[in-house]
C-alpha positions in Angstrom: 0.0 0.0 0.0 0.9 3.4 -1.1 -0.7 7.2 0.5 -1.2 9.4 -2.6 -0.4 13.5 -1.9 -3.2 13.3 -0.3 -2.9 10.7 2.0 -5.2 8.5 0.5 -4.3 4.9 0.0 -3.0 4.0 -3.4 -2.6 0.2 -4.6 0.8 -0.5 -6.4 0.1 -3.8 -8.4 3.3 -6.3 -8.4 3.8 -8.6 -10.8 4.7 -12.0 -9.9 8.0 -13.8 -10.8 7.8 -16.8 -13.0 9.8 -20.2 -11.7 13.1 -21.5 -13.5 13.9 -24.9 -13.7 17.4 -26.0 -14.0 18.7 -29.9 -14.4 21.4 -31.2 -13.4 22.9 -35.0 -13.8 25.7 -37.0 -14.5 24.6 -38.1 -18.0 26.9 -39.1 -20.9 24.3 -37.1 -23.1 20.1 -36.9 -23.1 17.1 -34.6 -24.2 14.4 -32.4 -21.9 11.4 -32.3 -22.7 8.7 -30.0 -21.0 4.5 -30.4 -20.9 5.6 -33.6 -23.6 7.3 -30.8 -26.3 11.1 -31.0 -26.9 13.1 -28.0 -24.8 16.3 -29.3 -25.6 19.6 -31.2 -25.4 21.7 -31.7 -22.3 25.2 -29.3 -22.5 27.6 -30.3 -20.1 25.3 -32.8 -18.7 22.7 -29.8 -18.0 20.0 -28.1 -19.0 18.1 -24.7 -17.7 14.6 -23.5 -18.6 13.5 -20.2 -18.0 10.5 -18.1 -16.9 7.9 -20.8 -17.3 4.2 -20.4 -17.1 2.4 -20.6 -14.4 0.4 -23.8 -14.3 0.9 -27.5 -14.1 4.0 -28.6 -15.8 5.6 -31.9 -16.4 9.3 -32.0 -17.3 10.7 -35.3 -18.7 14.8 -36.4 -18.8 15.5 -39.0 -21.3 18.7 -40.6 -22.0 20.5 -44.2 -22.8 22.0 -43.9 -18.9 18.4 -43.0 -17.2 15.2 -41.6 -16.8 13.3 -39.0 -14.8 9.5 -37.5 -15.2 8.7 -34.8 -12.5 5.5 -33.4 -12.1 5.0 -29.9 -10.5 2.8 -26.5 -10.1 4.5 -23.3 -10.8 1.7 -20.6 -8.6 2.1 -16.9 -8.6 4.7 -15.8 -5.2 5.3 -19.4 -4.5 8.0 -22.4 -4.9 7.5 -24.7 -7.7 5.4 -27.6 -5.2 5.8 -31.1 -6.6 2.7 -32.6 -7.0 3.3 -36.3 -7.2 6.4 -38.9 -6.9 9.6 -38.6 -9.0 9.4 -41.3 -11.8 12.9 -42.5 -12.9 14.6 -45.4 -14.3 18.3 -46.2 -13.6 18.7 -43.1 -11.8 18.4 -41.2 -8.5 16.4 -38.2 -8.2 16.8 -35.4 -5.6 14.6 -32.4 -6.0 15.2 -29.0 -4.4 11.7 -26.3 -4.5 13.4 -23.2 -3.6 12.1 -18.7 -3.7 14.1 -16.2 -1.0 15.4 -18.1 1.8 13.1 -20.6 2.0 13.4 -24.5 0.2 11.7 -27.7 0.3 13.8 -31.0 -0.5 11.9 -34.6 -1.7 13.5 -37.4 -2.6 13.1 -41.1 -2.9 15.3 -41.9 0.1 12.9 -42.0 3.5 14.6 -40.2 6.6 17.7 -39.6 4.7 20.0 -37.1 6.7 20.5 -33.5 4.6 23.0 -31.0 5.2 23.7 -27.3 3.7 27.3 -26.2 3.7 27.7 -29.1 5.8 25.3 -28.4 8.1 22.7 -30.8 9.4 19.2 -29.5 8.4 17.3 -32.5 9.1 15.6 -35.7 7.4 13.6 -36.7 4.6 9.9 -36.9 5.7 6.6 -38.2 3.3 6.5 -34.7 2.0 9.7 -34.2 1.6 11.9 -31.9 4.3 11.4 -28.3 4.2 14.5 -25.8 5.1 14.8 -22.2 6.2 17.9 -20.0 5.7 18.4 -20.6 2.2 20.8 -18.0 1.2 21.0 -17.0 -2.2 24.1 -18.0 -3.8 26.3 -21.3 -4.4 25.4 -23.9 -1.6 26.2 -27.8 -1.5 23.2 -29.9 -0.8 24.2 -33.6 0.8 21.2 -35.9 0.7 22.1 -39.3 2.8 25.2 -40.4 0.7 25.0 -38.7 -2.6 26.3 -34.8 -2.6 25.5 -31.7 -5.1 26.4 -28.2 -6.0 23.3 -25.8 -6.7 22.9 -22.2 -7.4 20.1 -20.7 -5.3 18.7 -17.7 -6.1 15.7 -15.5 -4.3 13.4 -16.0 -7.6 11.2 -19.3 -7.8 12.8 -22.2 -8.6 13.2 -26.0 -9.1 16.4 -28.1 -8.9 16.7 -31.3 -10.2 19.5 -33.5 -9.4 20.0 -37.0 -11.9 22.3 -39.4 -10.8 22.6 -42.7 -13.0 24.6 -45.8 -11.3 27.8 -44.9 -13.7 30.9 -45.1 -12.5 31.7 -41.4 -12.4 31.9 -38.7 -10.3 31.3 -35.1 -10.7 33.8 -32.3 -10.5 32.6 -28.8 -9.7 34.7 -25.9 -11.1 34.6 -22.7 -8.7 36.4 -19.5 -10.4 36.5 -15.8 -9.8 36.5 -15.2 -13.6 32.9 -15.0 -15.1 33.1 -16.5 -18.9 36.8 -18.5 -18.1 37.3 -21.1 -20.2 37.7 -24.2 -18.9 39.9 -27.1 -20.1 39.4 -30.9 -18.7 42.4 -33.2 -19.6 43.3 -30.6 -21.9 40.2 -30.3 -24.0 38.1 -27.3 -23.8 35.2 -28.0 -21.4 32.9 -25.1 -20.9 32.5 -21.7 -19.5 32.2 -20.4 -16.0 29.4 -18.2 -14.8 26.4 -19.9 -15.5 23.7 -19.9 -12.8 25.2 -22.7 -11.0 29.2 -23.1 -10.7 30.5 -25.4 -13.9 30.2 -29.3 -13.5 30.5 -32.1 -15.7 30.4 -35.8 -15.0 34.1 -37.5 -15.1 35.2 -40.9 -15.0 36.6 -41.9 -11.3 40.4 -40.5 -11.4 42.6 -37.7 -12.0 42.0 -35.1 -14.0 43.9 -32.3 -15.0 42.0 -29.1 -15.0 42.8 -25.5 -16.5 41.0 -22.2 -16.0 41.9 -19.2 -18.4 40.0 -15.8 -18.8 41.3 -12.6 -20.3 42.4 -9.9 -18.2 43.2 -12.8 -15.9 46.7 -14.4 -14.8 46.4 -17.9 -15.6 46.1 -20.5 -13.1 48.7 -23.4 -12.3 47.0 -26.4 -14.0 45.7 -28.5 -11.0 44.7 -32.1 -10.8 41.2 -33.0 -9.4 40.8 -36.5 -7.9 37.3 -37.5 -8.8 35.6 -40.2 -6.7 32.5 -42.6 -8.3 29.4 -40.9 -7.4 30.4 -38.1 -5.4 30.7 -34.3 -6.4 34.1 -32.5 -5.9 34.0 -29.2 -5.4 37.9 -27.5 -7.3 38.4 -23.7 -6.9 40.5 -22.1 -8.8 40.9 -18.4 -8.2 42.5 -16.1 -11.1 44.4 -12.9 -10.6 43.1 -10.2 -12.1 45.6 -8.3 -14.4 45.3 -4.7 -13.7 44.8 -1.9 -16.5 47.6 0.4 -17.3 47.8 4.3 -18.7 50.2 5.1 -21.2 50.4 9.2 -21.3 52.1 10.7 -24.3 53.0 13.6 -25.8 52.2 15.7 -23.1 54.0 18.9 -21.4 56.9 18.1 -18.7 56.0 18.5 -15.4 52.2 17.7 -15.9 50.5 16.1 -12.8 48.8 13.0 -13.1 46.0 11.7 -10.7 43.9 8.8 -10.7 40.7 9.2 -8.7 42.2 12.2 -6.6 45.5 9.9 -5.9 48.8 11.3 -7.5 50.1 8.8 -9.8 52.7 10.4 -11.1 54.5 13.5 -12.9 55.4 13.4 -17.0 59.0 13.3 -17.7 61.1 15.8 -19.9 60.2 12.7 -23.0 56.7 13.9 -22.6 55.7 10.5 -21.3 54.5 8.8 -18.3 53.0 5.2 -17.7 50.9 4.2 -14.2 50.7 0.1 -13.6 48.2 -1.4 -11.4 45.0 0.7 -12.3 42.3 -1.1 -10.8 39.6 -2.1 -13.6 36.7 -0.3 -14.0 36.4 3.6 -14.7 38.6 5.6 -13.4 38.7 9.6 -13.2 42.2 10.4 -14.6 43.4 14.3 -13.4 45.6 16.5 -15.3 47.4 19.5 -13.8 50.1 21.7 -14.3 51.5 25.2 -13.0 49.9 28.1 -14.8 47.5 26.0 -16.5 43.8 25.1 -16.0 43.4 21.4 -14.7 42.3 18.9 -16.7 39.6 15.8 -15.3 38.0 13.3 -17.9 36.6 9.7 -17.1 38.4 6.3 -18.7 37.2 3.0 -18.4 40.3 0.3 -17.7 40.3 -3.4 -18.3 42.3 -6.4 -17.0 45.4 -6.5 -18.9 44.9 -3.9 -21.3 46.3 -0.5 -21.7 44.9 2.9 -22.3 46.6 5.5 -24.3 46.2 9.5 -23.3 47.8 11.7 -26.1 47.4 14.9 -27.7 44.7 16.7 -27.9 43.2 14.8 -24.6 46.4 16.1 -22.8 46.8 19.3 -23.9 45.9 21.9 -21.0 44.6 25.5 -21.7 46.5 28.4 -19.8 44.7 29.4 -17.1 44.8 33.3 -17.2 44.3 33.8 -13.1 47.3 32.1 -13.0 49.1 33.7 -15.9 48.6 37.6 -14.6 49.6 36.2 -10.9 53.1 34.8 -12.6 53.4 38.2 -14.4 53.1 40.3 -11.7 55.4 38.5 -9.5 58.2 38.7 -12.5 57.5 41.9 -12.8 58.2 42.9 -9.0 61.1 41.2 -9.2 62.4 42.8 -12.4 61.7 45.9 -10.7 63.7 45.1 -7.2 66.9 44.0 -9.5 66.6 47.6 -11.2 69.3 50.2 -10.0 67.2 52.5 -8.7 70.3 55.4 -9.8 70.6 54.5 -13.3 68.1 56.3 -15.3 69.2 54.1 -18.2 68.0 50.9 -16.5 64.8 52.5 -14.9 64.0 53.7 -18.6 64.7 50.1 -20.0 62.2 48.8 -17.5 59.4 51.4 -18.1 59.9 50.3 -21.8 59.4 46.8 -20.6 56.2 47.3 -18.9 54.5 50.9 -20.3 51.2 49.5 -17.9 52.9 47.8 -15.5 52.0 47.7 -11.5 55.2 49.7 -11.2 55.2 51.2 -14.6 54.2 54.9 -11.7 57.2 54.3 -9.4 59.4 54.0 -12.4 58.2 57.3 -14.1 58.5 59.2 -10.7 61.7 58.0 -10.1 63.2 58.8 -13.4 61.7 62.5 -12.7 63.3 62.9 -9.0 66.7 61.6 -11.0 66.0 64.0 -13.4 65.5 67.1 -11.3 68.7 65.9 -9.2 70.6 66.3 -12.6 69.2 69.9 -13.7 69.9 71.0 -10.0 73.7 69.4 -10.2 74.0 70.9 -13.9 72.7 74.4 -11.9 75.3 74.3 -9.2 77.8 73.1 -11.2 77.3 76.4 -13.1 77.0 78.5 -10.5 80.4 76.9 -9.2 82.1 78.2 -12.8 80.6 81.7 -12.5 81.9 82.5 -8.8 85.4 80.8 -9.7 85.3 82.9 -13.2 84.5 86.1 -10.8 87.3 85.5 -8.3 89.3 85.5 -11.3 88.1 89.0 -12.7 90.6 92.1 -11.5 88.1 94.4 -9.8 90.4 97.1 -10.1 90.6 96.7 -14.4 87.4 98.7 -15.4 87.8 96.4 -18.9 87.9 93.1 -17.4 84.8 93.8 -15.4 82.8 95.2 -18.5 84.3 91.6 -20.2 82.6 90.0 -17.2 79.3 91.9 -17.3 79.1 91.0 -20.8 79.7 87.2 -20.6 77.7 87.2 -17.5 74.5 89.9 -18.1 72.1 87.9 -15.6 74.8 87.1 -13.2 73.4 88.4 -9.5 75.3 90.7 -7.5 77.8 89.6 -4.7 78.2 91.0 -2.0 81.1 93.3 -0.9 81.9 93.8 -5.0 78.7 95.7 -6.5 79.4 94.6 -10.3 79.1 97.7 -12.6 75.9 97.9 -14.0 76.6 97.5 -18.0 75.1 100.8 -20.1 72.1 99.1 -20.9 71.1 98.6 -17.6 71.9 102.2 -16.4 69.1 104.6 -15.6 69.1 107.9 -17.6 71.0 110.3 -14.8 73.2 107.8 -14.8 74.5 107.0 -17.8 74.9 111.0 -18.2 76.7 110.9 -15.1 78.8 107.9 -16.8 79.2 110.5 -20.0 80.2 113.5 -17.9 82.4 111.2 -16.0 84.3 109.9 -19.1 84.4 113.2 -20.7 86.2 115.2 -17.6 88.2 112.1 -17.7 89.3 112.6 -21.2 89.7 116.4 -20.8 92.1 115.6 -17.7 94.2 113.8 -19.7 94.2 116.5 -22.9 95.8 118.9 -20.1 98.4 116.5 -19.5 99.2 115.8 -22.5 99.3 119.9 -23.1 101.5 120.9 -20.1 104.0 117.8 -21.2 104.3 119.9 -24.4 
């Protein structure tokens, strides 16, 4: 029962799981037969029929070593119930009704002692025994003497177990490797995975098994000792290969990861290869400084490798990471400049015109230049005052020679400079005149006297 949104109750209808059937025996060969029509040939002394109708069914073994007819009802949510006694003929018939965890096991054996997994579970009543527990997966069922591998699953189902007096035993072949091929004395066998583990009737005596799957390691062969009439239960376990990444033509110094885990770094070839990738898929990580990471999802099989190569390892700058880089080469170009040489500051502001420092540069290439044109002004200054020392301040000429060279020159103190005649007011360049004149008359009267 379901409550819709709004809380009324809803009901979801379930459709019911039609039985299986699977046969097992030790059979050199024979033919099934279901409801009297043909279903099909025993493989590997076995046969399986799927979802079958619900009803009254009748399923009949036929072959030169023995013979079986058992009768049954297949019911929606129920195991397959026998509904009458196992016919046979030169043969031994165990039945197993199993659905979930619950089973029901008849035979023609009165108060015959079963185990599970070697378990005791009880004896063989008129209607059979019926056994609780029943996990789902590969289980050996013992019935008195006589001993059997089944596959129990939690859909409804019905076991048969055919045993003909032939002296043989059967070997059970347990693996890790769905689909391995298995080889018997050499010759190809079967496959492993089926519902219920592989078995095949052998003649009493060893046997040399192999097991081989790809992806896998094989197996050591072993040897399997099979008795007359029992069941021998061989596992053989397979290593799995792992998958391996090749990575090629990628950048030096690229990161790999696989599923978060460093895996390793490529080399200055370009190349990197990581063993022992679990199979499956696998996210594969690419990183590297100043570039965006890279993530992608591979699928990895036993024993095969996977190639990574351009474009798939290419990675795209990433530009954060870029303008970060530049900045800090930048401040470090501009600590190594010589903070006194306006060549190298120049040099540097050509470098970087927009630069974080492109400012400092441009205002200290200003302070270096107003340091200059205030040297350059002292320095001149310096000439003038030692070129005025020089001047005879008694020689009217040399200090007209000086005025002359030197017409902005400011005055110094204790040694006016003679104003030059353009810079003399009116009264006193006629004072200058009258001065000059008397001066020349003075000398004409000297010069007359003398005569």
């Amino acid at each position: 029962m379901k409550l819709d949104a709004a809380g009324e109750s809803i009901t979801v209808p379930l459709d019911p799981l039609p039985a299986a059937a699977q046969i097992l025996t030790n059979f050199t060969s024979g033919r099934v037969s279901i409801d009297g029509r043909p279903a099909g040939e025993l493989t590997n002394s076995q046969f399986t029929l799927d979802a079958l109708p619900f009803g009254a069914h009748t399923i009949a073994v036929s072959s030169p070593d023995g013979e079986a007819n058992v009768a049954f009802n297949a019911s929606p949510g129920a195991m397959p119930a026998l509904t009458g006694s196992v016919r046979t003929r030169n043969a031994d018939a165990v039945v197993l009704s199993s659905m979930g965890q619950t089973g029901n096991v008849a035979c023609d054996c009165p108060d015959a002692p079963v185990l599970i997994d070697g378990k005791p579970a009880g004896r063989i009543g008129a209607d059979g025994l019926r056994i609780g527990g029943l996990a789902a997966g590969t289980r050996e069922l013992q019935v008195g003497e006589r001993n059997f591998v089944v596959g129990i699953r939690p859909e409804p189902e019905l076991s048969i177990f055919l045993s003909a007096d032939r002296p043989v035993g059967t070997l059970v072949v347990e693996t890790n490797a769905p689909g391995a091929a298995i080889l018997i004395d050499g010759k190809p066998a079967g496959t492993a995975g089926g519902r219920t583990p592989f078995q095949m009737p052998l003649a009493a005596g060893p046997h040399r098994v192999e097991v081989k799957s790809p992806g896998y390691r094989p197996a050591p062969p072993r040897i399997a000792n099979v008795e007359n009439r029992k069941t021998l239960r061989l596992s053989v376990p397979l290593d799995a290969l792992k998958g391996q990444l090749a990575v090629l033509a990628a950048a030096a110094g690229t990161s790999v990861s696989i599923d978060g885990k460093p895996a390793g770094t490529v080399g200055p070839d370009g190349s990197l290869t990581v063993d022992g990738i679990e199979p499956g898929e696998r996210n594969v990580g690419l990183a590297r400084a100043g570039y965006a990471p890279k993530q992608m999802t591979l699928r990895f099989e036993a024993g095969r490798r996977v190639k990574l190569t351009t474009p798939a390892v290419d990675l795209s700058p990433d530009q954060n990471t870029l303008a970060e880089d530049r900045r800090k080469e930048e401040k470090a170009s501009w600590d190594r400049v010589d903070k006194s040489n306006r060549a190298a500051l120049q040099q540097f502001l050509n470098q970087n015109p927009n630069g974080a420092y492109a400012g400092d540069a441009k205002k200290t290439l200003a302070a270096l230049d107003q340091q200059a044109q205030a040297e350059r002004k002292r320095e001149a200054e310096q000439r003038e005052e030692a070129e005025w020392t020089a001047v005879n301040k008694a020689d009217r000429t040399a200090l007209q020679q000086f005025v002359d060279r030197r017409p902005n020159s400011p005055p110094r103190g204790g040694s006016p400079r003679p104003p030059g005649p353009d810079q003399r007011s009116r009264p006193e360049r006629g004072r200058a005149e009258r001065g000059a004149a008397a001066g020349s008359a003075t000398a004409a009267d000297g010069r007359g006297s003398r005569g």
